[in-house]
N, C-alpha and C positions, 0 to 999 in steps of 0.2 A: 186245671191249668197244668201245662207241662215245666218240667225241672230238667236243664240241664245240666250235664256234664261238660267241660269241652277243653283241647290241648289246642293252642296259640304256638305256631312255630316264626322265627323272625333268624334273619342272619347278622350274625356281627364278626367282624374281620373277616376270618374262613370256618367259623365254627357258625354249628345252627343250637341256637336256642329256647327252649320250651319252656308253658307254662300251663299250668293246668287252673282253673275255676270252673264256678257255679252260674249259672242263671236262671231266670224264668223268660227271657229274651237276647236269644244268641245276638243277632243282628244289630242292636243297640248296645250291650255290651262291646261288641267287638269295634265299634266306632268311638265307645269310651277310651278304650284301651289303646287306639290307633292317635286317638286326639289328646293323649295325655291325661285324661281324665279316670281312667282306669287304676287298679293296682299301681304300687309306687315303684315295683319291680319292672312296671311294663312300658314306664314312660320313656318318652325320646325314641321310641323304635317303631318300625312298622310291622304289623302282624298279623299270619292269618290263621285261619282256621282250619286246621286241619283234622282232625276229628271230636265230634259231638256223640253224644247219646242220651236219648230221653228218659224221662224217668215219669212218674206219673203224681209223683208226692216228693215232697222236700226232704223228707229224714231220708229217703230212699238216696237220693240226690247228693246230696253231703255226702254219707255214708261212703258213696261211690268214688267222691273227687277227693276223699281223703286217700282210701285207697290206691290213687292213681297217681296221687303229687310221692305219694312213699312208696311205689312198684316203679323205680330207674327205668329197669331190663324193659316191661310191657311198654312203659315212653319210648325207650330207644325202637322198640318193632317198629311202633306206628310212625314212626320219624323214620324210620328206612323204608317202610312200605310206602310211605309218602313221596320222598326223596326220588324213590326209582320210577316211579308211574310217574313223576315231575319232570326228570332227565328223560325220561324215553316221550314225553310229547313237546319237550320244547329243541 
């Protein structure tokens, strides 16, 4: 079974807000989260997915989403790398 990682971007006012978790099911997760049902942090908003990564084991997994909710800077990359491949197709 796979483990993910994965950052949830959502806007509020003029500011873009992140959030990093775990899964074993992106796709049901992320409809958690969207339906209020998710983390308490996630509710009332709508949110996507913008980057995942697999893992192949659970310790591996955590390990990794620990790492990612406490690296800011590596959030902000993938939130601007996002941001600009989003502005340059819409």
């Amino acid at each position: 079974m796979n483990h993910y990682v994965y950052l949830l971007l959502t806007k509020s006012s003029n500011t873009y807000i992140s959030y990093v978790g775990y899964t074993n099911n992106l796709v049901k997760r992320l409809k958690k989260h969207n339906s209020s049902k998710g983390a308490k942090f996630t509710k009332g908003r709508k949110w996507r997915i913008i980057y995942s990564k697999s893992y192949h084991n659970k310790l591996t997994a955590l390990k990794e989403e620990y790492k990612l909710k406490k690296n800011y800077k590596k959030r902000k990359i993938i939130k601007e790398k996002y941001l600009l491949k989003y502005e340059n197709t819409t």
